[in-house]
C-alpha positions in Angstrom: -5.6 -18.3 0.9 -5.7 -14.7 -0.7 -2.3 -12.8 0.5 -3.1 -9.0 0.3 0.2 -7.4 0.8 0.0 -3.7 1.7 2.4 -0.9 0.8 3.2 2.3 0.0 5.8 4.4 -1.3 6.5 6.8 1.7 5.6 6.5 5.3 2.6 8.6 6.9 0.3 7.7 4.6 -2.2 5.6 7.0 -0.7 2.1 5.7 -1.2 0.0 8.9 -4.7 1.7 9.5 -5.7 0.7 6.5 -3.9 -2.8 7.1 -5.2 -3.5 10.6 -9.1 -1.6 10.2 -9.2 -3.9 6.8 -8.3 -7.0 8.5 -10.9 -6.5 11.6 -13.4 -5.9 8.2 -12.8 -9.2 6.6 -12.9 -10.8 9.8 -16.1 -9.4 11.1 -17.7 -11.0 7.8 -16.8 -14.7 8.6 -13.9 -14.2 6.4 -10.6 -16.4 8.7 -7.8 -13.5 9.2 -4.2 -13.5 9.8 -3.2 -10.1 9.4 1.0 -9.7 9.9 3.6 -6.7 10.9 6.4 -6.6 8.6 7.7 -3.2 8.8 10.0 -4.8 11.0 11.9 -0.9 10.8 8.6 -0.1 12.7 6.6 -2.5 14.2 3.7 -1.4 15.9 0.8 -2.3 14.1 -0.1 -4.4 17.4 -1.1 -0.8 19.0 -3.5 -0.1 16.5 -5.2 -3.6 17.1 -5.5 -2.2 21.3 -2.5 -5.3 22.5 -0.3 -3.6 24.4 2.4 -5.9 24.3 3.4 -9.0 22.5 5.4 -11.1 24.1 7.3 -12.9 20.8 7.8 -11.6 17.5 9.4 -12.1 13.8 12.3 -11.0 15.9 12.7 -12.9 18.5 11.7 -16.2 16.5 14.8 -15.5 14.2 17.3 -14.9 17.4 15.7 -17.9 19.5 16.0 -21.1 17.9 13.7 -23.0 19.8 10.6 -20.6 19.5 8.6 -22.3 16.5 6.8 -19.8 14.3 2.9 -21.2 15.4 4.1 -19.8 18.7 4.1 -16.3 17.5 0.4 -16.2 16.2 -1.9 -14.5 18.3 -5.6 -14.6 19.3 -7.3 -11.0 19.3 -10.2 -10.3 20.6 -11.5 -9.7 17.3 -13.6 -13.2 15.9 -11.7 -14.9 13.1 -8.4 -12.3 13.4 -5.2 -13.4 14.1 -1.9 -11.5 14.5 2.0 -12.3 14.2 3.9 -9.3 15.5 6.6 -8.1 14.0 9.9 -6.9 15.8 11.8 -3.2 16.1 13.5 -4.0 19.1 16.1 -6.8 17.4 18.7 -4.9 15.5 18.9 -5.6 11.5 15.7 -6.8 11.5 14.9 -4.0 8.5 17.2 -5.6 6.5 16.0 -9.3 6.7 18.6 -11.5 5.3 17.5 -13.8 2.1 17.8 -16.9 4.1 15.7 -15.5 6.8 13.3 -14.0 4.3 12.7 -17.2 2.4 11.7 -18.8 6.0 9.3 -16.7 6.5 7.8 -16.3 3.5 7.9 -20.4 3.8 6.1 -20.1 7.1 3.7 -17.2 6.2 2.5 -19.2 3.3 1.9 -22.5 5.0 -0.7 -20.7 7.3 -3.6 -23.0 7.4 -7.3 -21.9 8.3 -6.6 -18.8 6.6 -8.7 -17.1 4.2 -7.1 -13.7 4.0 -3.1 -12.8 4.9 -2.7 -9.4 5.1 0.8 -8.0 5.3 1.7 -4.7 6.2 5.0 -3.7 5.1 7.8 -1.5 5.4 7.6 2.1 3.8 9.8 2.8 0.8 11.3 0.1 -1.5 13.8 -2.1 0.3 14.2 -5.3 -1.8 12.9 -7.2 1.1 9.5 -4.8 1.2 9.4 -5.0 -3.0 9.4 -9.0 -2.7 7.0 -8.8 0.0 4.4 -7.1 -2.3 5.2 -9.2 -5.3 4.3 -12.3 -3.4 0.8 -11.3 -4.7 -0.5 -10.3 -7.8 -3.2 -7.5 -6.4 -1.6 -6.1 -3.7 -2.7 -2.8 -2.5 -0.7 0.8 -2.4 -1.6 3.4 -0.4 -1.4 6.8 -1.2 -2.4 10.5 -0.3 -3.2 13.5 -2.2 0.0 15.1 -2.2 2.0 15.2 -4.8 5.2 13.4 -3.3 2.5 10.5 -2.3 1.7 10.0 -5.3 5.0 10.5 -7.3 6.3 7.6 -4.9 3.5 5.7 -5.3 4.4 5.5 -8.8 8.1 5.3 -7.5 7.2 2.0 -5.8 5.6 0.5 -8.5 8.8 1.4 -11.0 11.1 -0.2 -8.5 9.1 -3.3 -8.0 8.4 -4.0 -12.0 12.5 -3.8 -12.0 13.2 -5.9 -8.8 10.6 -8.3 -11.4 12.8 -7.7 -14.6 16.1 -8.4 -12.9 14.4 -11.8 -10.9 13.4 -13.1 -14.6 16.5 -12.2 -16.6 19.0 -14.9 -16.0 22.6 -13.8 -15.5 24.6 -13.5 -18.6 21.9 -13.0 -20.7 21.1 -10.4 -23.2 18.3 -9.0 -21.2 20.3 -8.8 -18.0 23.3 -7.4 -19.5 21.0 -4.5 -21.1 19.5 -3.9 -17.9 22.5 -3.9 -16.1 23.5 -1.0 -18.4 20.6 1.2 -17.7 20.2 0.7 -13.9 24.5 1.5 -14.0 23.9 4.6 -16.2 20.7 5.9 -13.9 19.2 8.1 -16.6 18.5 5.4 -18.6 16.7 3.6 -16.1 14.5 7.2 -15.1 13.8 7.9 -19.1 13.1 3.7 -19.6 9.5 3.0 -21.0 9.4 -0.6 -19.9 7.1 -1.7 -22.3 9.2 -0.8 -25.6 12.2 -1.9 -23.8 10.3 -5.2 -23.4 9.5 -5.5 -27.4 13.3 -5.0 -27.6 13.8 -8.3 -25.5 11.0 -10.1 -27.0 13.0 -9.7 -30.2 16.4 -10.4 -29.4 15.7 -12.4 -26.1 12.6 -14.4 -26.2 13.6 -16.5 -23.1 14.1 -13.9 -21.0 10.6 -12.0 -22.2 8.6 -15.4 -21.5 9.8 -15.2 -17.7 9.3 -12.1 -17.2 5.9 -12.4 -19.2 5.2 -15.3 -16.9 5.7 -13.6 -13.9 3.5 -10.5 -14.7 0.3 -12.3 -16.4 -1.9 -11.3 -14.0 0.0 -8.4 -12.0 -2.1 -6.0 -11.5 -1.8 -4.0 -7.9 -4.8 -2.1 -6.8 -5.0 1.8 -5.8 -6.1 3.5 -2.5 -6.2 6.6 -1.9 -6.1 7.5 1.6 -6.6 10.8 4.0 -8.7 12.8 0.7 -10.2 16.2 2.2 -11.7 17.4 -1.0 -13.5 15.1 -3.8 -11.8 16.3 -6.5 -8.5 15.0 -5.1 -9.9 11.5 -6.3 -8.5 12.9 -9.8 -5.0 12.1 -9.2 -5.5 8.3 -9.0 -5.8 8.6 -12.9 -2.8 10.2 -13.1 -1.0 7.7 -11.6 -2.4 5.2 -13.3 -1.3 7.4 -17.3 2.0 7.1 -16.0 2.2 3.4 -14.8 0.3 2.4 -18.1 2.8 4.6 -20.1 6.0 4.2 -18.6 5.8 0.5 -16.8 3.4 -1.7 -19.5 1.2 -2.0 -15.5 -2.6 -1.0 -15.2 -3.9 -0.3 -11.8 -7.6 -1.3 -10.2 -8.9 1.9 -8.3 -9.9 0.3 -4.8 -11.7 3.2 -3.4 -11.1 6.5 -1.5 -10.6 7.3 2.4 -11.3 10.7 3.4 -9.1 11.9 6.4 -11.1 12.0 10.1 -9.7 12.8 12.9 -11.7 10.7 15.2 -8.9 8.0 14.1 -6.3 9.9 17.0 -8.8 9.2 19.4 -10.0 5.9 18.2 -5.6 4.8 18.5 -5.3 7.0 21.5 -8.5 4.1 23.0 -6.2 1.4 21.3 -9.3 0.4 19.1 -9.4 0.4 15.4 -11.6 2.6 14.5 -13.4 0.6 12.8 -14.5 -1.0 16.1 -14.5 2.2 18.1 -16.8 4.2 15.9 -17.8 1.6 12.7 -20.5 4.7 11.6 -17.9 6.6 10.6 -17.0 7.9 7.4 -13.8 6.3 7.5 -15.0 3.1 8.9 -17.8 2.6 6.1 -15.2 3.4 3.8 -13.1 0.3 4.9 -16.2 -1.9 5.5 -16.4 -0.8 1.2 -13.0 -1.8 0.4 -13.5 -5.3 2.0 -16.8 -5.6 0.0 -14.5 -4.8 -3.4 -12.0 -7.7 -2.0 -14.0 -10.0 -0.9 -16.1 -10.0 -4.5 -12.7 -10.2 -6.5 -12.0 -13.1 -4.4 -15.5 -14.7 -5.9 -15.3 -13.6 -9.5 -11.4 -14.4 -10.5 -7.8 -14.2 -9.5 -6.8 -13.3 -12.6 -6.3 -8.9 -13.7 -10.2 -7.3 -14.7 -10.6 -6.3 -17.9 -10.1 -2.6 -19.5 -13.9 -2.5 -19.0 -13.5 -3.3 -14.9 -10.9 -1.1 -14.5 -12.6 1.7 -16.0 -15.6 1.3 -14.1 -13.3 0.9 -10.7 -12.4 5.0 -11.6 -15.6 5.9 -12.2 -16.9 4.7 -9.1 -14.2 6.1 -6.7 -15.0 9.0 -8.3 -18.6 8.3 -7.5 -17.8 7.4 -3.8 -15.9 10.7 -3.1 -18.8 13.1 -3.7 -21.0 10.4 -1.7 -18.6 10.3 1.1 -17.7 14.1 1.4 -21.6 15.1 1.7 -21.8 11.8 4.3 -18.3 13.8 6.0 -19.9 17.2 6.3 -23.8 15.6 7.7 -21.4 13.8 10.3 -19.4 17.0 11.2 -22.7 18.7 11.8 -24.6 15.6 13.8 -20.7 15.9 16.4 -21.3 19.6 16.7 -24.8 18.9 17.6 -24.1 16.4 20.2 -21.1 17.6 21.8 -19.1 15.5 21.3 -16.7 17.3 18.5 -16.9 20.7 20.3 -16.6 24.0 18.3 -12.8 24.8 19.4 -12.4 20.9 18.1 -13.5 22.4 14.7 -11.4 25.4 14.9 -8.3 23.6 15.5 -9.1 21.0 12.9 -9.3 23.8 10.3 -6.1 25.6 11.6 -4.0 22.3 11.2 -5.4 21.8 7.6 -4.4 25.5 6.6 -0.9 25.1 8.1 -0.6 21.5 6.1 -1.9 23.6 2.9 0.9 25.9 3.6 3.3 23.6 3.6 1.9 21.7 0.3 2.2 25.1 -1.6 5.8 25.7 -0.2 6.6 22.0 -1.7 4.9 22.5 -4.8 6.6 25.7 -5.7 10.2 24.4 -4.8 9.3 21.6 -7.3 8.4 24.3 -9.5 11.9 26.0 -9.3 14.0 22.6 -9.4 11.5 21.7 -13.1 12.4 25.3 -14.3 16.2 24.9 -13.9 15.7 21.9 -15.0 14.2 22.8 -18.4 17.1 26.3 -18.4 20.3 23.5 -17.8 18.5 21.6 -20.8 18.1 24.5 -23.4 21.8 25.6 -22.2 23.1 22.3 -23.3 
């Protein structure tokens, strides 16, 4: 079984779409699906999949002792896809405790008949979402354009490459105690290049570096970029990917690109995926592509790809986004032409892109300001 935990640093990003469109995806091509809701802050990943109500969830089998976990598995109406609900109603459930997270991690990994888990988690990095993701190697982190997208997707990985650091450095030891330093002094842990810091242990600390070594052999998340509108956006993948490489000692597989389509409101407002309510779609082919990538990794290793891979997994989302935004525009034009995206549809599409360019130039120059005092407190000290 292949667990394919899904993240991503902030919410609004189109994490569950991705989560539930990919699992419908995998399932349509014989693959056996379990796809699970654990942004249990937020459960509602069961109204993208069209069920309109669950009757049991994570929730529930936590507060009622004689509900056994099988029970909360659910049939869809999609072949080979199954779902466990997740649970906002029960208060705490956000903040899972350890005993309750171990259990279900015990029960989620016990799954029989299962090819593919897919987990969609909790925005941000609670410890619980962090050691979610970490329960694979390849998980996937979802990210848009923007620039606070992508500075939390890097955010996300930071936080889970410590949450790995402090799980392998025993207590007492050298390691710890120098971490425990830098997380207490919080500028040392921003400024922290984890790979020199992790020469430093190798040295002093062996044990320590072999555990952590150990745990991140073949860590290696994967990168989607999600709601794109132009094809040159596809460029700040590689930026994230310079900063995990130089700051974290991590490399990052680029999964593909999703370009934004707002036949997706409809598609949820159906209670369909859309990659069962309109599968010709720009966004839907895109998925049905992502699934290809996964399912192929799946035959060729389980291990991280090679500098060579990786490369060529940049090249081709670069590749994909001038495919897909020509594919975007022929698509526009073929609605237009059959009524069924009407002109006023187009004129209102463009008016809510121009406001959300507004406010991406109103964030971008108060991060300008907050960098140039910044840089003026610095030269004054």
């Amino acid at each position: 079984m292949q667990i394919i935990p899904i993240a991503s640093g902030k919410g609004g990003v189109g994490k569950s779409l991705v989560a539930a469109n990919l699992a419908v995806a995998l399932a349509q091509s014989g693959k056996r699906v379990v796809l699970a809701d654990l942004d249990l802050g937020g459960s509602n990943l069961h109204l993208i999949l069209g069920l309109r109500a669950v009757p049991v969830g994570i929730g529930t089998f936590f507060n009622s002792p004689h509900i056994d976990f099988s029970q909360l598995i659910i049939d869809t109406d999609v072949e080979n896809l199954r779902f466990i609900p997740g649970d906002n109603e029960i208060p705490g459930m956000a903040n899972m405790k350890p005993a309750h997270k171990k259990i279900l991690v015990q029960n989620l990994l016990s799954l029989s008949e299962t090819d593919f888990l897919i987990l969609d988690l909790g925005a941000g990095t609670s410890a619980n979402t962090l050691d979610f993701f970490l329960l694979s190697s390849h998980g996937i982190l979802v990210a848009t354009p923007t620039l606070t997208s992508t500075l939390n997707a890097y955010f996300f990985l930071k936080n889970a490459i410590f949450r790995v650091l402090e799980n392998s450095f025993a207590k007492g030891s050298w390691a710890r105690r120098q971490l425990d330093k830098l997380v207490a002094s919080g500028t040392g842990a921003q400024k922290l290049y984890v790979s020199r810091f992790l020469e430093e242990v190798k040295n002093k600390d062996p044990e320590s570096w072999a555990t952590y070594h150990q745990a991140t052999e073949n860590f290696q998340p994967r990168f989607l970029m999600n709601m794109l509108e132009d094809p040159k956006d596809v460029a700040k993948a590689a930026k994230v990917r310079r900063s995990c490489r130089e700051y974290l000692g991590v490399d990052l597989e680029h999964l593909g690109v999703i370009y934004r389509d707002d036949l997706q409101d409809i598609a949820l407002a159906s209670r369909l995926p859309i990659i069962l309510y309109k599968p010709q779609s720009v966004l839907s082919q895109a998925i049905y592509r992502v699934a290809d990538k996964i399912t192929q990794f799946e035959r060729v290793d389980s291990g991280p790809l090679a500098i060579e891979a990786l490369e060529e997994s940049y090249q081709l989302a670069t590749l994909e986004a001038e495919v897909d935004f020509g594919a975007k525009l022929n698509y526009l034009e073929d609605l237009l032409n059959t009524g069924a995206l009407t002109m006023g549809d187009l004129v209102e599409t463009v008016k809510t892109q121009q406001w959300e360019i507004q406010q991406l130039k109103k964030e971008n120059n108060l991060l300008k300001s907050k960098i140039v005092k910044a840089i003026q407190s610095g030269c004054q000290l």
